[in-house]
C-alpha positions as CSV (number, residue, x, y, z in Angstrom):
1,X,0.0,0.0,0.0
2,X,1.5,3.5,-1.0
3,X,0.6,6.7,-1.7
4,X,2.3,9.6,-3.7
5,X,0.5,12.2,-3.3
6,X,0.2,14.2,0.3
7,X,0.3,18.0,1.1
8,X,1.4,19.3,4.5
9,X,1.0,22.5,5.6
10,X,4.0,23.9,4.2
11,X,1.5,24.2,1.5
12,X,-2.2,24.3,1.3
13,X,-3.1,20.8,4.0
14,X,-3.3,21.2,7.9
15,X,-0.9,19.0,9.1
16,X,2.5,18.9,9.8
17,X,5.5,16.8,7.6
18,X,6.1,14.8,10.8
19,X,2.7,14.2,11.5
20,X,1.6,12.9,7.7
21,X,4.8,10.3,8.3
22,X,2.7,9.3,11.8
23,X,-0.5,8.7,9.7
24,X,0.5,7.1,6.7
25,X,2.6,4.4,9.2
26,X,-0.7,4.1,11.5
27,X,-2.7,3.6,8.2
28,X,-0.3,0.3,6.7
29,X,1.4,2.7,4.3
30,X,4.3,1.4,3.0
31,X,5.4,3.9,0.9
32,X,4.8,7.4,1.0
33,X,5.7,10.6,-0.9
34,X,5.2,14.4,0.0
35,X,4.2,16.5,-2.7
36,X,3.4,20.1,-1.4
37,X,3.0,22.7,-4.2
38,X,6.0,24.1,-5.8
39,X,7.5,23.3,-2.2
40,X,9.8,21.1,-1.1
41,X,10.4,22.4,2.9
42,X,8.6,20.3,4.6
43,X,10.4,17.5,3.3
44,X,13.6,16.8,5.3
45,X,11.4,16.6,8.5
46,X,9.2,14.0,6.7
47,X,12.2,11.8,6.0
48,X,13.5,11.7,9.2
49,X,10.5,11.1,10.7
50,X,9.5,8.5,8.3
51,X,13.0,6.8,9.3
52,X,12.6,6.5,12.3
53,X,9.3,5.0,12.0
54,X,10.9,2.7,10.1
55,X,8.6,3.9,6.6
56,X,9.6,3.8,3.3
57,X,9.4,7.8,1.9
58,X,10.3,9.5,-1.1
59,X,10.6,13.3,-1.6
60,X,7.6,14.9,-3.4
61,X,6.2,18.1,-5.2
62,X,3.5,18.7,-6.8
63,X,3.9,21.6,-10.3
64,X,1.3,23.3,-12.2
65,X,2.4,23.4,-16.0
66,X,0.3,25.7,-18.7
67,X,-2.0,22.9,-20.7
68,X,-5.0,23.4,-22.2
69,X,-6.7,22.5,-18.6
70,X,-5.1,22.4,-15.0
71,X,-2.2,20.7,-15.6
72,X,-0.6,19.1,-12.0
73,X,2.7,17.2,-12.2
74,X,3.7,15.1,-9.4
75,X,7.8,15.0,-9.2
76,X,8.1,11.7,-7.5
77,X,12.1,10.7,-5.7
78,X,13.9,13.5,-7.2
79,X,17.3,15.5,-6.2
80,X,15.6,18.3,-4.1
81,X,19.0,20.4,-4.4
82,X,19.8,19.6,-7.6
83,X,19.8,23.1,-10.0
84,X,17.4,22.5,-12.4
85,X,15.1,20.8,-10.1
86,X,15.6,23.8,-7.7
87,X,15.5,26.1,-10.9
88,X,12.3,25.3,-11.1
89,X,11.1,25.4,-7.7
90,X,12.4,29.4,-8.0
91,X,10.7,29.9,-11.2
92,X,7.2,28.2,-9.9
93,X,7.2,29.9,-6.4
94,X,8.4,33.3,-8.2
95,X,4.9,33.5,-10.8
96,X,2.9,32.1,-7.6
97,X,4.0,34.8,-5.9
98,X,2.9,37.4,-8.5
99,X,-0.6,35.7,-8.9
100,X,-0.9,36.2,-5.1
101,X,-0.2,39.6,-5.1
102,X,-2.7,40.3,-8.0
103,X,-5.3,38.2,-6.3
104,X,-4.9,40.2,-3.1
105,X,-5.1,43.4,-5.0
106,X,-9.2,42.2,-6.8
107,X,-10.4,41.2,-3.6
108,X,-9.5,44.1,-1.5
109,X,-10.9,46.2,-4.5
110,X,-13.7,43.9,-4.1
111,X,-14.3,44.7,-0.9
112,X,-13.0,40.9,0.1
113,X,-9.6,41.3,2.2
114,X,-9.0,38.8,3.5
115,X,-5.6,39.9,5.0
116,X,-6.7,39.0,8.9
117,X,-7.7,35.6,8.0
118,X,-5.3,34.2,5.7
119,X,-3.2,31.5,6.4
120,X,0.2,32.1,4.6
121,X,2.5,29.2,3.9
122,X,5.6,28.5,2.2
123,X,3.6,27.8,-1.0
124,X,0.3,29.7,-0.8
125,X,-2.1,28.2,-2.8
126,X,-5.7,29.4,-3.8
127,X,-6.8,26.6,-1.3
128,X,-5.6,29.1,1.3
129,X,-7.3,31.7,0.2
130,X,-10.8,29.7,-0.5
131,X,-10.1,28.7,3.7
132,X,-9.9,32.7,4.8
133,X,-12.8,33.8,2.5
134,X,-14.9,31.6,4.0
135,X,-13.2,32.5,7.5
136,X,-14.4,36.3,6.3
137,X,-17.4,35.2,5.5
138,X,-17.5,36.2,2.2
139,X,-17.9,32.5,1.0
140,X,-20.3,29.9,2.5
141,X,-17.5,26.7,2.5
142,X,-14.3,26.4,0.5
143,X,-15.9,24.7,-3.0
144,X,-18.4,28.0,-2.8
145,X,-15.0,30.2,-3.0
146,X,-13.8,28.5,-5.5
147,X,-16.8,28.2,-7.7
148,X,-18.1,32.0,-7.2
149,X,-14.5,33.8,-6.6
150,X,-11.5,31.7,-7.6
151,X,-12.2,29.7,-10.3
152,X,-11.5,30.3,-13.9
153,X,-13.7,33.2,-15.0
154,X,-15.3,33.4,-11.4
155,X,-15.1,37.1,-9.9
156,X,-11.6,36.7,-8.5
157,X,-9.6,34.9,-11.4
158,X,-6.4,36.0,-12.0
159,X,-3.8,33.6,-14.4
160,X,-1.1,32.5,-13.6
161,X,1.3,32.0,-15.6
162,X,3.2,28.2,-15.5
163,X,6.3,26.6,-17.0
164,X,5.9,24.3,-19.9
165,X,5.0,20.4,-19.1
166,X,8.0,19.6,-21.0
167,X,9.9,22.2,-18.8
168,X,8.5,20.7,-15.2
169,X,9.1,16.5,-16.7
170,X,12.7,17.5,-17.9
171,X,13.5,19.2,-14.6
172,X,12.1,16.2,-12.5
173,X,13.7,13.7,-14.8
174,X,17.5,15.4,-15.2
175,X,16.6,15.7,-10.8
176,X,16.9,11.7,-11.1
177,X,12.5,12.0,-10.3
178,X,9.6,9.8,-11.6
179,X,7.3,12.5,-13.6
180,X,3.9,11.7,-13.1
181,X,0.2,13.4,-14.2
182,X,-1.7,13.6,-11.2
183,X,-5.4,13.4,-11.2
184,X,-6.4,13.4,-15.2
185,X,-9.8,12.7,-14.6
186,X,-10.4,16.3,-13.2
187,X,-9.3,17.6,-16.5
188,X,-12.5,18.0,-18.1
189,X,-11.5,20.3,-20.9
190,X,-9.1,17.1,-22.2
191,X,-9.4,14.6,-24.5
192,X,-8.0,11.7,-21.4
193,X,-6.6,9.6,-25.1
194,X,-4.6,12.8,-26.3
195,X,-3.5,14.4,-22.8
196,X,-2.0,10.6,-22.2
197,X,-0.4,10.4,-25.6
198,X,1.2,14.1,-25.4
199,X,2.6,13.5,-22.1
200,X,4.0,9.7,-23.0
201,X,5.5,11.5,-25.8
202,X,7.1,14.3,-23.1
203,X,8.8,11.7,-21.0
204,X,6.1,11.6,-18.1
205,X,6.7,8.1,-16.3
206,X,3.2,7.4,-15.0
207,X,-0.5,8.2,-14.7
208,X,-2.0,8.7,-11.3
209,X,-4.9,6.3,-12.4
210,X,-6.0,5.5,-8.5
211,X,-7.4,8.3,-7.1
212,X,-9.1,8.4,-4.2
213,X,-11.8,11.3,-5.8
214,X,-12.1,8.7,-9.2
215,X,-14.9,7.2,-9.8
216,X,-15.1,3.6,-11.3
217,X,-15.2,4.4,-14.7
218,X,-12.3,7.3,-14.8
219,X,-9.9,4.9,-13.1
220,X,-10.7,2.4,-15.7
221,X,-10.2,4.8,-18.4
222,X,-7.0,5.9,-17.1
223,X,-5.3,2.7,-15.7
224,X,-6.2,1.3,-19.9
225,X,-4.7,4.8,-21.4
226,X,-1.5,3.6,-18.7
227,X,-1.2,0.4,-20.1
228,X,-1.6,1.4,-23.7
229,X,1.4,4.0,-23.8
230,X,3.6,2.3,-21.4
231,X,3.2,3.8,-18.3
232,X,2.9,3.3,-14.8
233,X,-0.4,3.4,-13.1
234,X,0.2,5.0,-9.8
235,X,-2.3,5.8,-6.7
236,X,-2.5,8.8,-4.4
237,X,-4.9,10.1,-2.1
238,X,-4.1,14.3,-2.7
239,X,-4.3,14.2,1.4
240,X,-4.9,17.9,2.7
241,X,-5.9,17.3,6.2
242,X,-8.9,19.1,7.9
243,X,-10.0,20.8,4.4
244,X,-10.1,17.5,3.1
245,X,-11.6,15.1,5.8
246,X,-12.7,12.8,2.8
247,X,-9.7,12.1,1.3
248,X,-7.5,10.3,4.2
249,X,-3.9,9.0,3.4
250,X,-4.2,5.9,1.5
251,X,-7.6,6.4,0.1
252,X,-6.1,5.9,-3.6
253,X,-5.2,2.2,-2.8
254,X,-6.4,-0.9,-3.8
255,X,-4.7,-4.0,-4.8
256,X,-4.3,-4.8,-8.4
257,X,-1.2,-5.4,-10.5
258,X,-0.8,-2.2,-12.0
259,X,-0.3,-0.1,-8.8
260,X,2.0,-3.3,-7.1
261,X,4.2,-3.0,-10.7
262,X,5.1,0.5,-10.0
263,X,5.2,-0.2,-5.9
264,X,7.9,-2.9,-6.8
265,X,9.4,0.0,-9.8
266,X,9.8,2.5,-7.4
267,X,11.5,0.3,-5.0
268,X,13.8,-1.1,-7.0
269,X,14.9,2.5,-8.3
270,X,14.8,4.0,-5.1
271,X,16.0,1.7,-2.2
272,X,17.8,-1.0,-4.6
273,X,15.4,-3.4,-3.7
């Protein structure tokens, strides 16, 4: 049982590196990466707690790239200090940054600041803003921010501007990383035959297929689209924490023999075993 896909607070979740090391060993989780958005901080405390739990852990990030739809690429047992990988960390944190600033700018013009209640992190994400517009009470939950203030052509939206996917799988992959596509099936806009194919031809090394948001059908889909361009089926449970309470650590497992193929991959390229 693994999952590759976890956010701590050094991001957008609510809970600390440590602390997601403490639940994914309480939950059977034999692997485990920690993919926080266009941050890598909280990742030398998850490794040393994860050792001395005695669990298996890789380090993690999570990269928007600019697509046609949201594009999130998972950079999966990569060389956090190696210079292109930490190139584009600088690059990614540098536009996020801007966006931020821009956002911050609309709301308060909007009569939405949200300065008191927002939650800064290393990487602030949109999440954290969705979380302290609600706190204002300018939104009823977090998906009601999202959908009337954040989203793509909603009253807030700001683009951001993102490094290419070739860009993001090149950096990952000259890091010594496993480039993967997380969560397909929320790209709507996407042809799921097309946005496989283009990545394959990119270099991406696997398909997060297993989701623990997927419903039957999209895993099916995506797990065939794996098998048919030579990639890995991977599973992940995009863990956030409180803001999340459906999605715990683990929740994209099951056992087949596509997710155990790249569990046994990943060790072998990782730990040598």
């Amino acid at each position: 049982m693994y999952d590759l896909h976890t956010h701590s607070r050094c991001s957008d979740g609510s809970e600390s590196p440590e602390h997601i090391a403490e639940l994914a060993k309480a939950a059977g989780i034999e692997l485990l990466a920690l993919t926080d958005h266009d941050c890598v901080r909280g990742v030398s405390a998850a490794l040393s707690r994860a050792a001395q739990l005695g669990l298996r852990m890789l380090p993690g990030v999570e990269a928007e790239a600019d697509y046609a739809d949201t594009l999130h690429i998972l950079g999966i047992g990569q060389d956090i200090g190696a210079p292109c990988f930490q190139k584009l960390l600088a690059e990614q944190t540098a536009l996020r940054e801007e966006r931020n600033r821009l956002l911050e700018i609309k709301l308060r013009k909007m009569g939405m600041d949200v300065s008191d209640y927002l939650i800064r992190s290393e990487s602030t994400t949109r999440a954290n803003y969705a979380a302290a517009l609600t706190a204002a009470g300018h939104a009823e939950n977090t998906a009601d921010a999202f959908r009337r203030i954040l989203n793509s052509d909603a009253l807030a939206d700001i683009k951001q501007k993102h490094p290419s996917p070739q860009a993001v799988i090149d950096a990952v992959a000259g890091a010594g990383g496993a480039a993967i596509l997380a969560h397909p099936m929320l790209m709507k806009k996407c042809d799921p035959h097309e946005l496989v194919r283009d990545l394959a031809d990119k270099g991406i090394w696997g398909v997060e297929a297993f989701y623990g948001a997927a419903t039957e059908g999209e895993t099916r889909l995506f797990s065939s689209l794996s098998r048919e361009f030579g990639l890995f089926a991977t599973c992940g449970s995009d863990f956030h924490g409180k803001s999340r309470p459906n999605a715990p650590i683990g929740s994209g497992w099951r056992s087949c023999a596509q997710l155990e193929a790249a569990l046994s991959e990943l060790c072998r390229r990782f730990f040598r075993t």
